[in-house]
C-alpha positions in Angstrom: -9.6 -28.2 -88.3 -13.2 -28.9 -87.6 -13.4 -30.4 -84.0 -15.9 -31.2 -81.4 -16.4 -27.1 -80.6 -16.9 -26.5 -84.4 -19.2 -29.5 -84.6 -21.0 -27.9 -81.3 -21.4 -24.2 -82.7 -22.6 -25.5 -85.6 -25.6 -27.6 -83.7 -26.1 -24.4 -82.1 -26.1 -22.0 -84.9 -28.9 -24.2 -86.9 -30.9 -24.0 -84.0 -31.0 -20.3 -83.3 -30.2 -19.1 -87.2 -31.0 -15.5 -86.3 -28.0 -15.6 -83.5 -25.7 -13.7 -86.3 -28.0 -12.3 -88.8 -29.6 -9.2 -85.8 -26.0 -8.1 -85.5 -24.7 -4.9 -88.1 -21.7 -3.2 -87.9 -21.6 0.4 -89.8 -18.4 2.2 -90.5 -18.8 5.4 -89.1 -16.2 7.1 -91.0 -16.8 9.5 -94.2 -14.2 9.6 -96.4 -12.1 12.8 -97.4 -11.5 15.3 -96.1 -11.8 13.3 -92.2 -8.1 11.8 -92.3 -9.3 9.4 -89.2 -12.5 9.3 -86.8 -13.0 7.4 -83.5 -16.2 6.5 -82.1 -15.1 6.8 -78.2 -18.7 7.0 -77.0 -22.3 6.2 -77.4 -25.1 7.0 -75.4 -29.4 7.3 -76.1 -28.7 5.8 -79.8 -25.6 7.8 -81.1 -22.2 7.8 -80.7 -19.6 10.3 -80.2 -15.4 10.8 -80.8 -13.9 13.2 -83.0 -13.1 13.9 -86.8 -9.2 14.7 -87.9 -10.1 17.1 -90.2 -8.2 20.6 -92.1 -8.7 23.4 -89.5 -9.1 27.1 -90.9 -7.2 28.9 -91.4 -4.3 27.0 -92.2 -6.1 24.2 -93.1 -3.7 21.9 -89.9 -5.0 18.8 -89.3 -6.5 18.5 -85.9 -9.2 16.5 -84.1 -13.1 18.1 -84.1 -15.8 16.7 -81.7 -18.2 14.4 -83.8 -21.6 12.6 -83.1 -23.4 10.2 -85.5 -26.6 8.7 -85.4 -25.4 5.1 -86.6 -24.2 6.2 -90.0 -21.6 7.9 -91.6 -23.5 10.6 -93.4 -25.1 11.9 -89.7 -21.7 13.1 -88.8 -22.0 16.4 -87.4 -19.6 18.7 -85.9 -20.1 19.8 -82.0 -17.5 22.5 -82.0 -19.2 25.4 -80.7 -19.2 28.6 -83.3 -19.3 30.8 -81.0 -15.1 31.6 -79.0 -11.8 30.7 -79.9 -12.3 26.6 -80.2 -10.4 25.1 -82.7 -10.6 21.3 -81.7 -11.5 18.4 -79.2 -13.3 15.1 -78.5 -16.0 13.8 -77.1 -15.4 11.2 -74.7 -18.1 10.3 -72.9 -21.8 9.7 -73.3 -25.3 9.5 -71.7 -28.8 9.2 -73.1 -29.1 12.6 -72.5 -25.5 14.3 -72.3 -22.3 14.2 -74.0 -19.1 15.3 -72.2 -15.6 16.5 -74.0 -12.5 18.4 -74.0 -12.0 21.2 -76.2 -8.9 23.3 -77.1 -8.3 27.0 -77.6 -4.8 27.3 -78.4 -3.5 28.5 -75.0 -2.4 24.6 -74.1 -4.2 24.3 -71.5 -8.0 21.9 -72.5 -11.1 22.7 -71.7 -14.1 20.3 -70.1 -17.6 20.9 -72.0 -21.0 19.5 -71.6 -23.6 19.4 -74.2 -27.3 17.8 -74.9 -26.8 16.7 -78.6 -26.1 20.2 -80.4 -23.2 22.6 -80.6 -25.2 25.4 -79.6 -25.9 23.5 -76.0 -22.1 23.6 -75.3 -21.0 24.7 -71.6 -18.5 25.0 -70.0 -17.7 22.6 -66.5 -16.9 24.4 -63.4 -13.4 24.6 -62.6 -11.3 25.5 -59.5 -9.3 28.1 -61.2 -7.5 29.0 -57.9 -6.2 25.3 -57.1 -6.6 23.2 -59.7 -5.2 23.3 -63.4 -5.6 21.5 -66.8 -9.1 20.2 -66.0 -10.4 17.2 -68.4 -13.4 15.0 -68.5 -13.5 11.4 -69.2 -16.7 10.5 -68.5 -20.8 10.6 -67.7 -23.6 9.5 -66.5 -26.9 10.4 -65.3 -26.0 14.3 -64.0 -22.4 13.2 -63.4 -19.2 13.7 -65.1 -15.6 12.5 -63.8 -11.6 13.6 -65.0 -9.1 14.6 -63.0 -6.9 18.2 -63.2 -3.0 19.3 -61.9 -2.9 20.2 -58.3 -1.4 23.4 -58.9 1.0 23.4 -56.1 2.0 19.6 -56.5 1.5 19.4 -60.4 0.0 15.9 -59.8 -3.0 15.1 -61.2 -6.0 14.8 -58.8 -9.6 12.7 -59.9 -11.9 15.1 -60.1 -16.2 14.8 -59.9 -18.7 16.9 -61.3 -22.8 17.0 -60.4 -24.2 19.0 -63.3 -26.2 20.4 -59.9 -23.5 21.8 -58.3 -21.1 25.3 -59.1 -18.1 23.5 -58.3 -16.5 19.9 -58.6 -15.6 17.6 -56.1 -12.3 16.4 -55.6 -12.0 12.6 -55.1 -8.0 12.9 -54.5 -7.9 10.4 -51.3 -5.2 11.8 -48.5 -1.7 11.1 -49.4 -1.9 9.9 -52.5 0.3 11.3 -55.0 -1.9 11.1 -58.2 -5.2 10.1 -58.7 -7.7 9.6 -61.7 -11.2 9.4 -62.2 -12.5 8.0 -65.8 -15.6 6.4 -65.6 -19.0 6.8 -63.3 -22.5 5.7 -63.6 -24.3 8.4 -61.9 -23.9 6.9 -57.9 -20.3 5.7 -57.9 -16.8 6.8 -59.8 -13.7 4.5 -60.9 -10.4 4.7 -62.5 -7.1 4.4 -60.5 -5.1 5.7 -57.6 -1.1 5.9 -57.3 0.4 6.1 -53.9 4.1 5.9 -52.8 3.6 2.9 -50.7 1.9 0.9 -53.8 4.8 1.5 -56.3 1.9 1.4 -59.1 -1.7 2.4 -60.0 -4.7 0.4 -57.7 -8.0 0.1 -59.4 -10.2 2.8 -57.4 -13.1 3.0 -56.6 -15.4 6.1 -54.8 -19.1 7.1 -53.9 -19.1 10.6 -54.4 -16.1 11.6 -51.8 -12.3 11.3 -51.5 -13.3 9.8 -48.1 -15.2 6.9 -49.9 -12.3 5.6 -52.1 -11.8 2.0 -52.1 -8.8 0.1 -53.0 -9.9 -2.7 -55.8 -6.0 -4.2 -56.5 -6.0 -7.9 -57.3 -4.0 -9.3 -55.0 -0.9 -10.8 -57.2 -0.8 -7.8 -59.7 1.3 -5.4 -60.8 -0.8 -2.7 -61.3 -4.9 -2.0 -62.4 -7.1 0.9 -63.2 -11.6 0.7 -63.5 -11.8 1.8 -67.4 -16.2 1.5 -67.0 -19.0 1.7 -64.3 -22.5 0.6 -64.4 -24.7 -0.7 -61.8 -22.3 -1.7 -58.8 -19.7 -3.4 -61.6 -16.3 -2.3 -62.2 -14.4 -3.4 -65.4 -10.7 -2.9 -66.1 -7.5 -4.0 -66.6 -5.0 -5.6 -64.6 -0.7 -5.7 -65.3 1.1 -9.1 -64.0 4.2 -9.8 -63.1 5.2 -10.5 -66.2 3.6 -7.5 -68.1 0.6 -8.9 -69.6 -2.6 -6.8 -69.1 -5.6 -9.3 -68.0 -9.4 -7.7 -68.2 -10.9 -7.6 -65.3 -14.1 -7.2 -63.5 -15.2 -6.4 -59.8 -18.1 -5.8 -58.0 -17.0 -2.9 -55.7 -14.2 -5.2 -53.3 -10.7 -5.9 -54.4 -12.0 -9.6 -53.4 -14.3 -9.7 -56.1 -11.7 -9.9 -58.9 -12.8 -11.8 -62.0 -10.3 -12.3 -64.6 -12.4 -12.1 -67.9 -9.7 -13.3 -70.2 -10.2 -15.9 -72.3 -7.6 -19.2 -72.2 -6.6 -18.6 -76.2 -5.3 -14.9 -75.6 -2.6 -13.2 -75.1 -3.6 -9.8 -73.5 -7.3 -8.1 -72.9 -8.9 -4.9 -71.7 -12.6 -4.2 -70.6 -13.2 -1.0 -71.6 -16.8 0.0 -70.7 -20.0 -2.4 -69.3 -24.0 -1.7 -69.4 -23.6 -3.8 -65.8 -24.6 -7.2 -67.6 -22.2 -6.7 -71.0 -18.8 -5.9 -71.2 -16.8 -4.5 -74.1 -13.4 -4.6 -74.6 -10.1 -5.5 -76.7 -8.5 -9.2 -76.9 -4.9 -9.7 -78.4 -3.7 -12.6 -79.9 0.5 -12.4 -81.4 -1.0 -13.8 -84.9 -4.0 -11.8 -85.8 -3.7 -8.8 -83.5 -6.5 -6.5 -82.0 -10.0 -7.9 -81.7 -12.9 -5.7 -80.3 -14.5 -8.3 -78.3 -18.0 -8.4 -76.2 -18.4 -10.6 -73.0 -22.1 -11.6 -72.9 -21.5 -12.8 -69.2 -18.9 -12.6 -65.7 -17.2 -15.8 -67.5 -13.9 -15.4 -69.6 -16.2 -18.5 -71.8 -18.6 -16.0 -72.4 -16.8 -13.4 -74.8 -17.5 -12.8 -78.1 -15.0 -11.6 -81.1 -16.9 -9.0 -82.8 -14.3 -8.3 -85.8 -16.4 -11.4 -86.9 -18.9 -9.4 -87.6 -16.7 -6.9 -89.6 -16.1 -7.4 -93.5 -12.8 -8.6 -95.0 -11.1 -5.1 -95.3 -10.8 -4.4 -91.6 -7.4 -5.4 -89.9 -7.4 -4.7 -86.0 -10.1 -3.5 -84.4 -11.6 -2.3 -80.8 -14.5 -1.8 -78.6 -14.2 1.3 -76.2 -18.1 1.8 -75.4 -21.4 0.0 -75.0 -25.0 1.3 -74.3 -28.4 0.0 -74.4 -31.0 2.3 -76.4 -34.5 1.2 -77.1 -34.0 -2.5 -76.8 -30.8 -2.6 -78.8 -27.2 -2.8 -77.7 -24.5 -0.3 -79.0 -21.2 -0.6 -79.2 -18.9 1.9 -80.7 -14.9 1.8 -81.2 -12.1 1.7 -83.6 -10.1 -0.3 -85.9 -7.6 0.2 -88.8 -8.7 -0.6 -92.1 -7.1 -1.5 -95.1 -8.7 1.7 -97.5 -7.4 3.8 -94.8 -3.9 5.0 -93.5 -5.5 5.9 -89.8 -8.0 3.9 -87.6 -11.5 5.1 -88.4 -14.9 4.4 -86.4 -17.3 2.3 -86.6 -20.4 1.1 -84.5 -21.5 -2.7 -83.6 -25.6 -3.0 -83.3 -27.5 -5.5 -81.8 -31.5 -5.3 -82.3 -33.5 -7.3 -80.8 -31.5 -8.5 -77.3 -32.9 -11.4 -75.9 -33.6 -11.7 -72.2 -31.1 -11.2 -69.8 -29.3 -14.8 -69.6 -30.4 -15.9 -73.1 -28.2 -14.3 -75.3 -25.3 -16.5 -74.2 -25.6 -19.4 -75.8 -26.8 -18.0 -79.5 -23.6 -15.6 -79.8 -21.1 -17.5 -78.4 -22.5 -20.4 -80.9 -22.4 -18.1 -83.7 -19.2 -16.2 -83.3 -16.9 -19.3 -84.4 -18.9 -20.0 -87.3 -18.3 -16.3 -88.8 -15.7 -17.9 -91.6 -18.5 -15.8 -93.5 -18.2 -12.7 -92.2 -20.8 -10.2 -91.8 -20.9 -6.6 -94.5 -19.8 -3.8 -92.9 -22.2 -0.9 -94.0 -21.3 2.5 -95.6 -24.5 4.0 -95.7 
């Protein structure tokens, strides 16, 4: 039905005609042997996840750390030759570092660094004596953030690293009984905090010290968690009463709570922000999973990037965003009709307009993508 809004995004659209045209979306994902492939991160241009690819020497299927630079053919492994590393992910991404988990065989992960190659893999300090089961979830600047088992407690406990320092910091704030750290932006660290008086996760937020943790709970929730940082703005998720996860936003105070989802959804996440776009997931009961980008702090101001996906693609979701060079990554997920598991793919954006003047053109030109955009194999 072609309404007012319709008649609206079309005025729009002939205005700016070049709203949809600088967006491409390449599938990441090469074929055989790779069963499935995530894009989890990007960061300076390229994006990272992992490969499910035969493992010698039995040829087992398990996950390999992977980087691409925007194509499918740039995969290349970051499993260090070198030890007894058999698998992992990469998780997290700067323009200069990539961050990860590998595994050994002993059960227990391991938290890497690396700038680009796998020859540049190191290991992250750990506190062998007190802490177990490190992992890393995320990085900026000369940070990195996870969380590890107390090992008296077994309770997991957020955890910071500063690439400058021989040991990590533990953000675990007094009596709480679990804590998590999965996202920083170089000054300040979020994810979500658990104690016995809440019942549920809080939405946390620190500066560098368990001492600094802040509380960001909406009031009227069930439970929240910070999923991205960037430049003093939280983004996240939020559980009702009800059990329906609304994305959120906050700028460092539980009373700064913005609920980004849109009127005609039934669920969203926020997954990561640059500090002026947000990326996330929107669910709707008929069509599913939509990676979606908010080009604002207004639920009005999100766009559905599977729009800009060809026909083949059935769900999909946006984990990561980045700005490189004037353009604005976004890398994720989706399932795919040629494929039995999800497999990556990257949203680009050349060309970003001004801050405050990208808005109206996308938001314009999303409704009208009844002709959707190619996805590229290259």
């Amino acid at each position: 039905m072609k309404g007012p809004l319709h008649a609206l995004a079309f005025t729009f659209a002939s205005l700016i005609p070049s709203a949809a045209a600088d967006w491409r979306s390449v599938m990441l994902h090469p074929g055989w042997p790779a069963r499935g492939t995530s894009a989890l991160a990007t960061g300076g241009g390229l994006q990272g996840g992992y490969a499910s690819l035969p493992t010698p020497p039995f040829d087992v299927v398990a996950d390999q750390p992977m980087i691409w630079e925007t194509s499918s053919a740039s995969m290349r492994s970051l499993l260090p030759a070198e030890g007894a590393w058999y698998g992992g992910q990469i998780v997290g991404m700067s323009a200069l570092y990539q961050v990860g988990n590998l595994n050994d065989g002993s059960g227990l992960p391991s938290p890497v660094r690396w700038q680009g190659s796998a020859e540049t893999c190191v290991l992250l300090p750990q506190d062998r004596v007190n802490y177990l089961a490190h992992t890393v979830d995320g990085t900026a600047g000369r940070q990195a953030v996870g969380s590890a088992n107390h090992a008296r407690t077994g309770n997991r406990n957020a955890i910071l690293w500063d690439f400058d320092s021989a040991s990590p910091t533990v953000l675990h704030p007094a009596g709480a009984r679990w804590s998590y750290a999965t996202a920083t932006d170089g000054r300040t660290q979020g994810g979500r905090v658990f104690f016995n008086t809440f019942g549920q996760f809080h939405a946390a937020l620190w500066s560098g010290s368990a001492d600094s943790y802040v509380d960001l709970h909406p009031a009227g929730m069930r439970r929240s968690e910070v999923h991205g940082v960037a430049d003093g703005v939280q983004v996240g998720e939020a559980l009702t009463t009800q059990g329906r996860a609304r994305a959120m936003l906050w700028r460092g105070t539980a009373q700064s709570a913005v609920d980004l989802t849109p009127d005609d959804v039934y669920q969203a996440w926020v997954y990561a922000t640059t500090g002026q776009y947000h990326v996330g997931t929107t669910y709707t009961l008929d069509v599913g999973s939509r990676a979606t980008l908010w080009l604002s702090d207004d639920p009005a101001s999100a766009v559905n990037l599977h729009h800009f996906l060809d026909d083949g693609w059935i769900t999909s979701t946006a984990v990561s965003a980045s700005m490189h060079d004037g353009k604005l990554y976004i890398s994720g997920r989706g399932s795919h009709r040629d494929y039995l598991r999800e497999v990556a793919v990257v949203w680009v954006l050349d060309n970003v307009p001004a801050p405050g003047t990208l808005a109206l053109p996308l938001a314009a030109a999303a409704p009208l993508a009844l002709r959707r955009r190619r996805t590229t194999r290259p």
